[in-house]
BAVEXKOL-136951 format. One line per 4 residues: for each residue y, z, x of C-alpha. Coordinates in nm, 2 decimals. Each point is the difference from the previous one (the first is absolute). Layout:
// residues N
Y:Z:X ~ ...
//
This chain:
// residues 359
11.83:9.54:-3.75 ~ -0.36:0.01:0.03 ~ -0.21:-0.12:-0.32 ~ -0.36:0.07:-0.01
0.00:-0.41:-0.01 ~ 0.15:0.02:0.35 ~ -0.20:0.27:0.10 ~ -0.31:-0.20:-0.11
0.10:-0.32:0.19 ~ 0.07:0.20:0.33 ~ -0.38:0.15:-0.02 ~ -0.09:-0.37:-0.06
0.14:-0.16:0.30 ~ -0.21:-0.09:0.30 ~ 0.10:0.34:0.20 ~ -0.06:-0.14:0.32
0.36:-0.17:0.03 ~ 0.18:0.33:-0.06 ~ -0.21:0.22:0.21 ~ 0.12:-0.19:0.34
0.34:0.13:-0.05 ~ -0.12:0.38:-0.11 ~ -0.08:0.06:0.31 ~ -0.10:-0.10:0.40
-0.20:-0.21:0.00 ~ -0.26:0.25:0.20 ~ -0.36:-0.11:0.06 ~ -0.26:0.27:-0.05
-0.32:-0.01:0.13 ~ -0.32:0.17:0.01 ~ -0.27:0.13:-0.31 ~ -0.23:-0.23:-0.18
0.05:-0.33:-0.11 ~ 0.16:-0.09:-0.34 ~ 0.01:-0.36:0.01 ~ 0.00:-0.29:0.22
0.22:-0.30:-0.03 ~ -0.05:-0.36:0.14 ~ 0.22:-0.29:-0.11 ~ -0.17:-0.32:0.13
0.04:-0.02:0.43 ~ 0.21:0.34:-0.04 ~ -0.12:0.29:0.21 ~ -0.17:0.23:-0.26
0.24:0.33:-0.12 ~ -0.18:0.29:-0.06 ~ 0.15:0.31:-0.27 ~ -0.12:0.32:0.14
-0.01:0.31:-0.24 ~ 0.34:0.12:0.22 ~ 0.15:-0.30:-0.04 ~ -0.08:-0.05:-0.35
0.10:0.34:-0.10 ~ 0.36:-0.07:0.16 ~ 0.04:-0.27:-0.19 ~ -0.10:0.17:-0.33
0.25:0.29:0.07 ~ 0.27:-0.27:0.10 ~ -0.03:-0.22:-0.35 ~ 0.01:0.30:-0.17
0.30:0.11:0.17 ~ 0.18:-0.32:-0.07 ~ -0.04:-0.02:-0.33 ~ 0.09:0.33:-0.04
0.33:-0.12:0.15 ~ 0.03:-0.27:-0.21 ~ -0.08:0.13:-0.33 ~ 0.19:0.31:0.11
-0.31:0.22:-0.11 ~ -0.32:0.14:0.08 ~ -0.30:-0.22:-0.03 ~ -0.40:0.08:0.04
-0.24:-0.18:0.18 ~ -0.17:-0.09:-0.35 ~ 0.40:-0.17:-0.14 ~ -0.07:-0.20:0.34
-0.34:-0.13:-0.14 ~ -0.26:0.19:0.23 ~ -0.07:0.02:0.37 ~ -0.23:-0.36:-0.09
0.35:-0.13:-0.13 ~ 0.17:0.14:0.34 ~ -0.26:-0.16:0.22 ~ 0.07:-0.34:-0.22
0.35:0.02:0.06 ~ -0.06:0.06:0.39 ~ -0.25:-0.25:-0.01 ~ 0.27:-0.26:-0.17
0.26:0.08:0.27 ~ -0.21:-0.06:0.26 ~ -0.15:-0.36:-0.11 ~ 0.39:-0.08:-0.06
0.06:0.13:0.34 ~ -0.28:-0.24:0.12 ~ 0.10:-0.32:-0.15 ~ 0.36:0.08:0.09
-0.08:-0.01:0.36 ~ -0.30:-0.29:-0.08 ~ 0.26:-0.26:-0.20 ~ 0.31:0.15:0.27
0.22:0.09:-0.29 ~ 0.35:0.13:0.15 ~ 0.33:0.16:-0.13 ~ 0.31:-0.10:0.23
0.26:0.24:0.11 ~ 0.23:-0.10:-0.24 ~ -0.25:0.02:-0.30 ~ 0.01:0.34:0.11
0.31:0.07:0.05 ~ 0.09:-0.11:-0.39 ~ -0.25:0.21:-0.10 ~ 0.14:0.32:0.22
0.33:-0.09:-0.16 ~ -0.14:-0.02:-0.37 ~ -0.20:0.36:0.05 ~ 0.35:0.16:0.17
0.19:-0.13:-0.35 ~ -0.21:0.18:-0.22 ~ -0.12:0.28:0.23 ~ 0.34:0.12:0.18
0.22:-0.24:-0.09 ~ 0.36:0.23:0.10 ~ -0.13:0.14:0.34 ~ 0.07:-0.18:0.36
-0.32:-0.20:0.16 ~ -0.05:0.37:0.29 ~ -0.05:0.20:-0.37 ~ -0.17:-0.22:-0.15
-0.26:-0.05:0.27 ~ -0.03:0.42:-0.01 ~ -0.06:-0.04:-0.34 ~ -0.34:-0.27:0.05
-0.09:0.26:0.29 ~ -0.01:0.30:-0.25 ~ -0.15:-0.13:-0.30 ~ -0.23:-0.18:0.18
-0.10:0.17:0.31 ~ -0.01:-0.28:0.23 ~ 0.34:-0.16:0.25 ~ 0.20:-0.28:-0.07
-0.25:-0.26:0.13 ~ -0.30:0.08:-0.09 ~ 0.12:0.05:-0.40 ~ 0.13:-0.38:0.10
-0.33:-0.13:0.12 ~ -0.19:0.18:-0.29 ~ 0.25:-0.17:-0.24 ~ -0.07:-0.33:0.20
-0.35:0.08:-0.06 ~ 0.05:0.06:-0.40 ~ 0.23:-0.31:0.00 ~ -0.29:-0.21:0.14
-0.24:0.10:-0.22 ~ 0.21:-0.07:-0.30 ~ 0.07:-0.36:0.17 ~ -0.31:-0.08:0.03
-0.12:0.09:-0.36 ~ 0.27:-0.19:-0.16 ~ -0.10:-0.30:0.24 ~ -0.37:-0.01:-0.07
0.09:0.09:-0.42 ~ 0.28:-0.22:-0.08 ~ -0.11:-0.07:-0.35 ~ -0.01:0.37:-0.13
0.42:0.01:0.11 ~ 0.08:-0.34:-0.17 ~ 0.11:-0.03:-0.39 ~ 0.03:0.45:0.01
0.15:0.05:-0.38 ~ 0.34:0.17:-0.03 ~ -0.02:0.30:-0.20 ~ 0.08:-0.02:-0.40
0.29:0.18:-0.17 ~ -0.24:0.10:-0.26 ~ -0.20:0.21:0.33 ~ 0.32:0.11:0.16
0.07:0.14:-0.33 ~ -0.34:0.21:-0.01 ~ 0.08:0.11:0.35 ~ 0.34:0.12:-0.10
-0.14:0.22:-0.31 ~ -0.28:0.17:0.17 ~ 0.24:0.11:0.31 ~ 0.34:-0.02:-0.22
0.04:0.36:0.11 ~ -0.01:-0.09:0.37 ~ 0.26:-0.22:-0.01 ~ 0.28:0.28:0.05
0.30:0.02:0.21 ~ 0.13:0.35:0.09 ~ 0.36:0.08:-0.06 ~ 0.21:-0.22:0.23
0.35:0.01:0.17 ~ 0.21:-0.27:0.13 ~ 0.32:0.09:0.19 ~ 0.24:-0.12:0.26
0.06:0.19:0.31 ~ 0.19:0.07:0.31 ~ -0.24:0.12:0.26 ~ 0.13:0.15:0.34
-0.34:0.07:0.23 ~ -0.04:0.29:0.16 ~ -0.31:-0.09:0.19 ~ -0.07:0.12:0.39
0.35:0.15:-0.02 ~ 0.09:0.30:0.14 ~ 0.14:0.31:-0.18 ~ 0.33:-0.10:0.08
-0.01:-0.39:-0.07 ~ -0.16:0.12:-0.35 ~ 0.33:0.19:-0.07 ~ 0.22:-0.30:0.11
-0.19:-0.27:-0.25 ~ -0.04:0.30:-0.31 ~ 0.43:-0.04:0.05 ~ -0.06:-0.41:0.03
-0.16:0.11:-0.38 ~ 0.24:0.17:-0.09 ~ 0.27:-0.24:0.10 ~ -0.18:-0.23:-0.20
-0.02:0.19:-0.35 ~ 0.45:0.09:0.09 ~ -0.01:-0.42:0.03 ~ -0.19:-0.06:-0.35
0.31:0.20:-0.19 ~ 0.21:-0.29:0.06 ~ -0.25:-0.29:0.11 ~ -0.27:-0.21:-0.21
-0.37:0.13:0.14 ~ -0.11:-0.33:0.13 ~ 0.35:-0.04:0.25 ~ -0.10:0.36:0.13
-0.34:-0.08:0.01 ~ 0.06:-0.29:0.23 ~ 0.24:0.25:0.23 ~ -0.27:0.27:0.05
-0.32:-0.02:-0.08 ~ -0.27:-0.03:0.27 ~ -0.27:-0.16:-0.27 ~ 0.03:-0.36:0.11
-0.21:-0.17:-0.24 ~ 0.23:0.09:-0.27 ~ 0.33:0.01:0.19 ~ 0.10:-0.34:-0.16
-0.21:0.11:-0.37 ~ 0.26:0.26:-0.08 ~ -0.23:0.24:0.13 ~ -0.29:-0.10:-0.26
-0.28:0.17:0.08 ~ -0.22:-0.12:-0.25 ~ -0.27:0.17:-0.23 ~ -0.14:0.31:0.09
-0.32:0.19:-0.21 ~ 0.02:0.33:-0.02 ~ -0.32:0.04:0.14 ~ 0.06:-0.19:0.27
-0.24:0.25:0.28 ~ 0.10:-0.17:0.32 ~ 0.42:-0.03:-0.06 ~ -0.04:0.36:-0.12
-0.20:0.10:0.33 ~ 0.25:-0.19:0.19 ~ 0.29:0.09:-0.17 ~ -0.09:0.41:-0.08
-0.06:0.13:-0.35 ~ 0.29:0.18:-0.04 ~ 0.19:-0.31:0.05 ~ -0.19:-0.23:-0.26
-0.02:0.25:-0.26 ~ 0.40:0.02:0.01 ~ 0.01:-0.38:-0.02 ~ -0.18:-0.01:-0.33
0.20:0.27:-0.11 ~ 0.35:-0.19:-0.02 ~ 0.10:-0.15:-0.31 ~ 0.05:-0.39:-0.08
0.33:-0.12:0.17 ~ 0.03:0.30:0.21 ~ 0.13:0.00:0.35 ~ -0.11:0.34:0.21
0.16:0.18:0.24 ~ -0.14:-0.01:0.33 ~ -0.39:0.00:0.04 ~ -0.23:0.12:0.28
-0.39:-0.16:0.06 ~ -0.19:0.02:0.35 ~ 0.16:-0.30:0.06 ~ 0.36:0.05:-0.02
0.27:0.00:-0.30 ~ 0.06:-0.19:-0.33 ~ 0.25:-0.06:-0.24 ~ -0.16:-0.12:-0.30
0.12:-0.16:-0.27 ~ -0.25:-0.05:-0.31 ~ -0.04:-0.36:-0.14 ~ -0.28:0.01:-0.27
-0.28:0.27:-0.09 ~ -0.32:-0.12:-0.15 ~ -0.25:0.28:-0.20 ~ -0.34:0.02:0.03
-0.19:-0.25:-0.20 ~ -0.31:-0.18:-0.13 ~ 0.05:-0.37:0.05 ~ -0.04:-0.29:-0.18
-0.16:-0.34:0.06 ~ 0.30:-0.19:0.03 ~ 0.22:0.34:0.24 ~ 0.08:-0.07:0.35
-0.29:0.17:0.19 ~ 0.27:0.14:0.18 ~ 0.38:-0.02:-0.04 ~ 0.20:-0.21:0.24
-0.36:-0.23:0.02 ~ -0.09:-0.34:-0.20 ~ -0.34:0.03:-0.06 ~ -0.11:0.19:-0.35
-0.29:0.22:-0.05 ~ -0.20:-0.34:-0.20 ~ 0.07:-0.18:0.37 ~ -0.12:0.27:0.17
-0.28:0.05:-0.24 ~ -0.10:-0.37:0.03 ~ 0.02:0.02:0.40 ~ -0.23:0.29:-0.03
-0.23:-0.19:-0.24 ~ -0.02:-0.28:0.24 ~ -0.01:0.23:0.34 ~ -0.32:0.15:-0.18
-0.15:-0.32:-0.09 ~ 0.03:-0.17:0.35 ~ -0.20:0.35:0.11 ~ -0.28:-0.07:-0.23
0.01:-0.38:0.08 ~ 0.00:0.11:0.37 ~ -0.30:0.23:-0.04 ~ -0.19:-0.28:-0.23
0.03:-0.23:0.31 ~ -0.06:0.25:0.23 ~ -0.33:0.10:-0.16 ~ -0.10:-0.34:-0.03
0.05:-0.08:0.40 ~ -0.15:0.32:0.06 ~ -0.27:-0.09:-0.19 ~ -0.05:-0.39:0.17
0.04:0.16:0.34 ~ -0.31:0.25:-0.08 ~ -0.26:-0.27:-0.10 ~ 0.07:-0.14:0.37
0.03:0.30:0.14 ~ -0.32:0.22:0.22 ~ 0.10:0.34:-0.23 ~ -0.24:0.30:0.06
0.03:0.32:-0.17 ~ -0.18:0.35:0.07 ~ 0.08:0.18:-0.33 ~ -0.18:0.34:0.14
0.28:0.00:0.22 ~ 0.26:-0.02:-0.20 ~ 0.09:0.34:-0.08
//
């Protein structure tokens, strides 16, 4: 859910931190000069028009990835607000280096972990990585040393601004409460399924081994005629993680893209097609064959404040309207801070700017 508050907050943050993990970190040279940039004994940085025009084409791009659509250079605040933001990243860069500000290996490694959980949380670490390398555009290591990079910069504004992070206000019911009744109608949950299942893979088999496990199926669905459907779980089914769950497989959304991709449409449609407390026959997907047996079916529906945000979970949508109250206000407490270090850094700062060149 994006809400023109979010939206707003993601055009206000200082740019800089996302745009080192948009892309390679590629130095362009050549054209006039934008800007020059000296932090105390630091070698000066200079902004040529290439590289400042990269950099305006990369913020843009990242927040157009964030906000998940398209934004203009004037939503951005300018090319003057660009060169500002490049400007800011590089005096951060600077005192970094000058006050030796450092993020550990296993700093990083937590924070690699927290981005797979919410990114790709279901996929093995080889996937995930092809994942970074796609949306991205840059290999495994250098997308960790530009997060390394992000990291440090963060570290170092919450070290030299302490006081703007201390005493943050948790958000009131009476504004989780507004929040809820201008987005009410965003808070949905699509018709749902819950089910148990016997599953018998079929994947890298040959023709021939395929034939021998749809009869391991069928042996299974002859079994449940005189057996209860967790014993026969137990006896065939190759899903491990609910071998010992009665063959739970949990909540599934009907618009649930990637199981449907992985599964086949053909065989997702026919699971929302079977009726509360229904077993099926036997059931082919791209992956191999099911026997399910159908435990609960939820509607589609507008939530309330006090609803599970999704069944089978414990938080409610006020809980996870109050985490994204306070997500957003550590953003514009970050940025307040930011802006204000930004600002310090510039007074002792040798800053030049050639506006003629800026276009």
């Amino acid at each position: 859910m994006i809400t023109n508050m979010r939206r707003n907050i993601f055009l206000a943050l200082g740019l800089f931190f996302a745009a080192g993990l948009a892309f390679t970190q590629q130095t362009i040279t050549g054209g006039l000069t934008v800007a020059t940039v000296k932090l105390g004994s630091s070698r000066p940085e200079v902004i040529t028009q290439s590289k400042f025009r990269q950099q305006l084409q990369q913020q843009l791009a990242m927040l157009e990835a964030q906000t998940g659509q398209p934004v203009s250079i004037d939503e951005l605040g300018g090319r003057e607000r660009s060169l500002d933001l490049q400007i800011g990243e590089i005096l951060i860069n600077q005192a970094v280096t000058r006050d030796n500000v450092r993020v550990n290996d296993s700093e990083l490694n937590e924070k690699v972990a927290d981005y797979k959980a919410q990114a790709a949380p279901d996929v093995p670490d080889i996937q995930f990585q092809a994942i970074i390398q796609q949306r991205f555009g840059m290999g495994w290591d250098a997308w960790r040393e530009a997060l390394r990079k992000q990291l440090v910069q963060e570290k170092y504004v919450r070290q030299k601004k302490q006081s703007y992070f201390t005493g943050m206000k948790d958000p009131t019911d009476a504004q989780v409460q507004e929040f809820y009744d201008e987005n009410a109608t965003r808070f949905t949950n699509p018709q749902i399924i819950s089910f148990n299942q016997i599953f018998i893979s079929t994947v890298n088999l040959s023709e021939a081994e395929k034939q021998l496990a749809k009869k391991r199926a069928e042996e299974a669905l002859g079994e449940l005629r005189t057996s209860q459907f967790k014993d026969v779980v137990q006896k065939y089914t190759d899903d491990t993680t609910s071998r010992y769950k009665g063959g739970n497989a949990g909540y599934w959304p009907r618009t649930d893209m990637r199981r449907q991709n992985i599964l086949g449409k053909v065989f997702y449609d026919a699971l929302f097609a079977l009726n509360l407390n229904q077993t099926s026959s036997v059931m082919e997907s791209r992956m191999g064959y099911h026997i399910i047996q159908v435990t609960e079916k939820i509607p589609p529906k507008i939530l309330a404040l006090a609803d599970l945000i999704f069944p089978g979970e414990s938080i409610t949508v006020r809980e996870h309207i109050r985490g994204l109250l306070r997500a957003q206000n550590a953003q514009l407490t970050f940025q307040r801070a930011l802006t204000d270090l930004v600002a310090e850094l510039r007074k002792e700062a040798e800053v030049t700017i050639y506006k003629e060149n800026l276009n």
